[in-house]
PABAVO-227702 format. One line per field, with one value per residue (C-alpha): x, y, z; residue in three letters. Coordinates in steps of 0.05 Angstrom, whole numbers, padded with zeros to 5 digits, always signed. Layout:
px	[X,...];
py	[Y,...];
pz	[Z,...];
residuo	[ala,...];
//
This chain:
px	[-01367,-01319,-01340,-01330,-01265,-01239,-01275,-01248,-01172,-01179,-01202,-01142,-01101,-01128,-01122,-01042,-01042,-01065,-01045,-00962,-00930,-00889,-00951,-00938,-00887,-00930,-00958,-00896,-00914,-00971,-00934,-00867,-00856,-00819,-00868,-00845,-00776,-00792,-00836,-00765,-00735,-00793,-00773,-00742,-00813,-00821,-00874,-00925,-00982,-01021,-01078,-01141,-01202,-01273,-01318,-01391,-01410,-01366,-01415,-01474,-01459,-01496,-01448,-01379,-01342,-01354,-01324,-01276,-01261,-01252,-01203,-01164,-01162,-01139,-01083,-01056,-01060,-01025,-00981,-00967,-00974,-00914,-00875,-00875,-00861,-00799,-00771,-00781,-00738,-00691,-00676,-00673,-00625,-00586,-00591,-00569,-00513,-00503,-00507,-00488,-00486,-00511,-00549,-00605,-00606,-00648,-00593,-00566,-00619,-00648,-00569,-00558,-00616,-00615,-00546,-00575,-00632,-00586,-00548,-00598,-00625,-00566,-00572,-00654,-00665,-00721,-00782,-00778,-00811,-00771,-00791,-00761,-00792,-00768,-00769,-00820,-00781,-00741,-00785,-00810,-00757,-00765,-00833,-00803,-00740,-00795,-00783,-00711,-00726,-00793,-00831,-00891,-00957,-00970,-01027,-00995,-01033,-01025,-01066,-01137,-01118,-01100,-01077,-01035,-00959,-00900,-00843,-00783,-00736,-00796,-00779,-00859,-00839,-00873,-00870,-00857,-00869,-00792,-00791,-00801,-00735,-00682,-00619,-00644,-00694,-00706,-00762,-00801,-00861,-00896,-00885,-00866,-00810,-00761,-00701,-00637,-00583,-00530,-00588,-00587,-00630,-00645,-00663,-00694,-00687,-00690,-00709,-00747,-00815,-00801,-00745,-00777,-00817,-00860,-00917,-00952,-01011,-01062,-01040,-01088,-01138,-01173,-01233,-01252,-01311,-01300,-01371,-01392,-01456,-01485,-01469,-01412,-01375,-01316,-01280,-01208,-01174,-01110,-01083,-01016,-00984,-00936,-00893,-00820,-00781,-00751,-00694,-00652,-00577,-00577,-00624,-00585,-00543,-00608,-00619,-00596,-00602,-00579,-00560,-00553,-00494];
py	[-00670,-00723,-00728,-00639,-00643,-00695,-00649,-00595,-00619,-00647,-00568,-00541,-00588,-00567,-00501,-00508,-00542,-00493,-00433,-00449,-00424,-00487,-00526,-00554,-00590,-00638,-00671,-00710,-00745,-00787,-00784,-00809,-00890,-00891,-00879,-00917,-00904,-00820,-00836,-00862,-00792,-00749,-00773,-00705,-00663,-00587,-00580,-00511,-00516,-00461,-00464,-00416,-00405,-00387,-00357,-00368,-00294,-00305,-00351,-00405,-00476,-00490,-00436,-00463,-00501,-00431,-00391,-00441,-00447,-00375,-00375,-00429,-00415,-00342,-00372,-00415,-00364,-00307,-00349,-00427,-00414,-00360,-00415,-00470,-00433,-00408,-00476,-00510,-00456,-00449,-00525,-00520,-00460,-00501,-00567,-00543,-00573,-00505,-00442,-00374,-00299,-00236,-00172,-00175,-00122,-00114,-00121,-00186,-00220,-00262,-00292,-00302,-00343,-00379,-00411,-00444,-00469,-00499,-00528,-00558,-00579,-00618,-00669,-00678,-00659,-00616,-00654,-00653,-00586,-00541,-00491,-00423,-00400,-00324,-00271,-00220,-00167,-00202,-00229,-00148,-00136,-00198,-00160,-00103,-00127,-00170,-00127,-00160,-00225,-00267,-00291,-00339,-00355,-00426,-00455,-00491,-00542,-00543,-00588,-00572,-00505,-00486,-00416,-00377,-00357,-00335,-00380,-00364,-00419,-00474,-00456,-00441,-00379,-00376,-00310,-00315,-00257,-00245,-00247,-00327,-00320,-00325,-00370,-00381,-00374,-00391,-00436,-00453,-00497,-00446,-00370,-00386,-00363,-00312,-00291,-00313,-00247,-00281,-00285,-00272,-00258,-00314,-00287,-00355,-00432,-00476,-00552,-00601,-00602,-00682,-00659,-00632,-00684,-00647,-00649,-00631,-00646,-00630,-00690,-00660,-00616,-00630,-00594,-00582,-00563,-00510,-00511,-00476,-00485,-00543,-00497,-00487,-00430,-00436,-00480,-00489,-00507,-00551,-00546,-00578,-00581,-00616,-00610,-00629,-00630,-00688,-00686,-00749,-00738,-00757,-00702,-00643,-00627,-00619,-00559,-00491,-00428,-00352,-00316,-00236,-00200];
pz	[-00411,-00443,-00503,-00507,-00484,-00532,-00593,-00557,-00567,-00632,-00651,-00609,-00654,-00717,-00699,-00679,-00755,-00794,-00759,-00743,-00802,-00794,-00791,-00858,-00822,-00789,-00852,-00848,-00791,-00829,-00891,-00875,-00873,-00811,-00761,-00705,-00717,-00709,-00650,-00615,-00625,-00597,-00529,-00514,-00511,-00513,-00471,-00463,-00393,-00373,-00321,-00333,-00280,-00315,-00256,-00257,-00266,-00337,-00365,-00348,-00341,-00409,-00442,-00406,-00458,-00512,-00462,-00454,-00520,-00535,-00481,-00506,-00580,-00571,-00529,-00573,-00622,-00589,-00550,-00562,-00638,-00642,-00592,-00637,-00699,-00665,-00632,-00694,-00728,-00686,-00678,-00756,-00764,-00704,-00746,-00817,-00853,-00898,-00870,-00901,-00870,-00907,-00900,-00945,-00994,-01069,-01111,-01086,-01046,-01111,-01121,-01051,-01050,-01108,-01098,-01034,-01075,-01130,-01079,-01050,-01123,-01145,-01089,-01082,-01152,-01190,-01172,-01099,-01066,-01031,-00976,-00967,-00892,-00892,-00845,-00858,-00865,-00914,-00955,-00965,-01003,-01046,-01065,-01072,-01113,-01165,-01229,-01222,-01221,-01236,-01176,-01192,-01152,-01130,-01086,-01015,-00974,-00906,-00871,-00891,-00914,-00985,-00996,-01052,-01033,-01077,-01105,-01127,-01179,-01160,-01086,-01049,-01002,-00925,-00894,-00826,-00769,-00757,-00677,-00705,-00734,-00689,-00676,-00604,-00549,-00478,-00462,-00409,-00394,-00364,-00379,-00461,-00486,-00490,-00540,-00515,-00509,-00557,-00618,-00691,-00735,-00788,-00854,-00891,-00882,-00946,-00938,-00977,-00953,-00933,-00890,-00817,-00792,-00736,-00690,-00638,-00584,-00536,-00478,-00416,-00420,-00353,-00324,-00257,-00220,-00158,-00116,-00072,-00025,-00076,-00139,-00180,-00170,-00225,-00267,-00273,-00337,-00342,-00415,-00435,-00506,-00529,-00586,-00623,-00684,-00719,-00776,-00790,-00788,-00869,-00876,-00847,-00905,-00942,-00904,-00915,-00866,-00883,-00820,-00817,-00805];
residuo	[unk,unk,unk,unk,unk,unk,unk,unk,unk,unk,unk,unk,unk,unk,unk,unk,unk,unk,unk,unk,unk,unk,unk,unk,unk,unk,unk,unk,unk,unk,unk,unk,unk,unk,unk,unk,unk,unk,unk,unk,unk,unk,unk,unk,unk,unk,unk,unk,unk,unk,unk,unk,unk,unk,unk,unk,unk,unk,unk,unk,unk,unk,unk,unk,unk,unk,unk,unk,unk,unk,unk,unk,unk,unk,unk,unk,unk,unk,unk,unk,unk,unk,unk,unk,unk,unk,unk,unk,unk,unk,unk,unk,unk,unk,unk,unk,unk,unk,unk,unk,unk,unk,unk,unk,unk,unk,unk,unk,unk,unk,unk,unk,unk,unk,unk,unk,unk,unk,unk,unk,unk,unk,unk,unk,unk,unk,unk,unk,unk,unk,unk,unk,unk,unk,unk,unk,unk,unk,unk,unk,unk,unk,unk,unk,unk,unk,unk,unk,unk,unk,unk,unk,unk,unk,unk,unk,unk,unk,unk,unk,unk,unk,unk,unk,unk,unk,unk,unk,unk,unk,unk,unk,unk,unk,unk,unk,unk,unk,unk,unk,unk,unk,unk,unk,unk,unk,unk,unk,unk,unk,unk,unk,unk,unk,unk,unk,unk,unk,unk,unk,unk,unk,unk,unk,unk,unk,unk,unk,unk,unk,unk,unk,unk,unk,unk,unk,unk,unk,unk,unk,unk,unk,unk,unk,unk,unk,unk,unk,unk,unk,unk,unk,unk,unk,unk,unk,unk,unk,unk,unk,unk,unk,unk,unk,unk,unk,unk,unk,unk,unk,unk,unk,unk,unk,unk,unk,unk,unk,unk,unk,unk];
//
């Protein structure tokens, strides 16, 4: 059964990877020279746990670990994913050293936006990329305002996954569900998340890709047998994730957050 469980969190991990629409943020970790030095500052862990039970009458013995994971991959994806996207931008928007208020609207959104970017371009220059993750329903009316201003196609790699998104001035654009995109939530461990009263809505966050050093990790996944008269009965499922969000203090002025009215 070990050698399951360990392929079993590697996949989890992939999964978290390539299905956070921050999860381009965790390249950084193997990319960045200062390895060590990061590791130091993930001692304050955000931490997700959940415990599942699969009965016998769900599945066979031989057919356990797909109904496990089934069970485990929808969960990350309908819950744990949507969590991390959000700490990680909320601990941005909270961690920016320019920050800007406006109501998005067609005639303006492509100027509000590109002084951020210039901003940001006169200190890092024009070869490093810059990310714009936007809030869905703002980034509608960046389609819908594209006869104004010219919006290009580029591929992204994110992990093992390549896909096509928009770009605006050089700038790759990620769409991101906007429940993600608030000033602040209220975690916990064990019940997720929840958006905190005194919230705002965060229209876009600009950064170098370089900048948010992130990552995250299955640390238990534990299995255990219940039996019953000689047989087993059910299996109970420990799963614990953990995750953070790393940005040097010389970095935040390299990141730029719009906040709506």
């Amino acid at each position: 059964m070990g050698s399951n469980v360990k392929a079993l969190k590697r996949e989890l991990d992939k999964q978290i990877i390539e299905c956070c629409t921050s999860g381009w943020m965790e390249d950084n970790i193997s990319n960045t020279s200062n390895n060590v030095k990061c590791h130091k500052n993930f001692s304050s862990l955000q931490v997700r746990e959940k415990r599942f039970r699969v009965d016998e009458q769900d599945t066979s013995e031989d057919g356990f670990f797909f109904v496990a994971a089934n069970i485990l991959a929808e969960f990350q994806r309908t819950k744990v994913v949507p969590e991390i996207d959000a700490y990680r931008y909320s601990k941005l928007n909270e961690l920016a050293g320019v920050k800007s208020i406006y109501s998005p609207a067609k005639q303006t959104i492509f100027s509000q936006l590109s002084e951020q970017i210039n901003y940001i371009r006169t200190v890092v220059g024009n070869e490093t990329k810059l990310i714009i993750s936007m809030a869905r329903q703002v980034y509608d009316i960046i389609l819908l305002s594209s006869k104004l201003r010219s919006v290009s196609n580029t591929k992204f790699q994110q992990g093992d996954r390549e896909f096509w998104v928009n770009a605006i001035d050089g700038a790759d654009i990620i769409p991101v569900p906007t429940a993600r995109m608030k000033t602040s939530y209220i975690f916990d461990s064990y019940s997720g998340i929840a958006v905190d009263n005194k919230a705002k809505q965060i229209n876009w966050i600009i950064s170098p890709k370089v900048v948010p050093i992130a990552f995250s990790k299955s640390v238990e996944l534990e299995i255990t047998e219940s039996v019953k008269n000689q047989f087993v009965n059910a299996w109970d499922i420990d799963y614990r994730k953990c995750h953070n969000l790393f940005i040097s203090n010389e970095a935040k002025s390299l990141i730029a957050t719009c906040i709506d009215k």
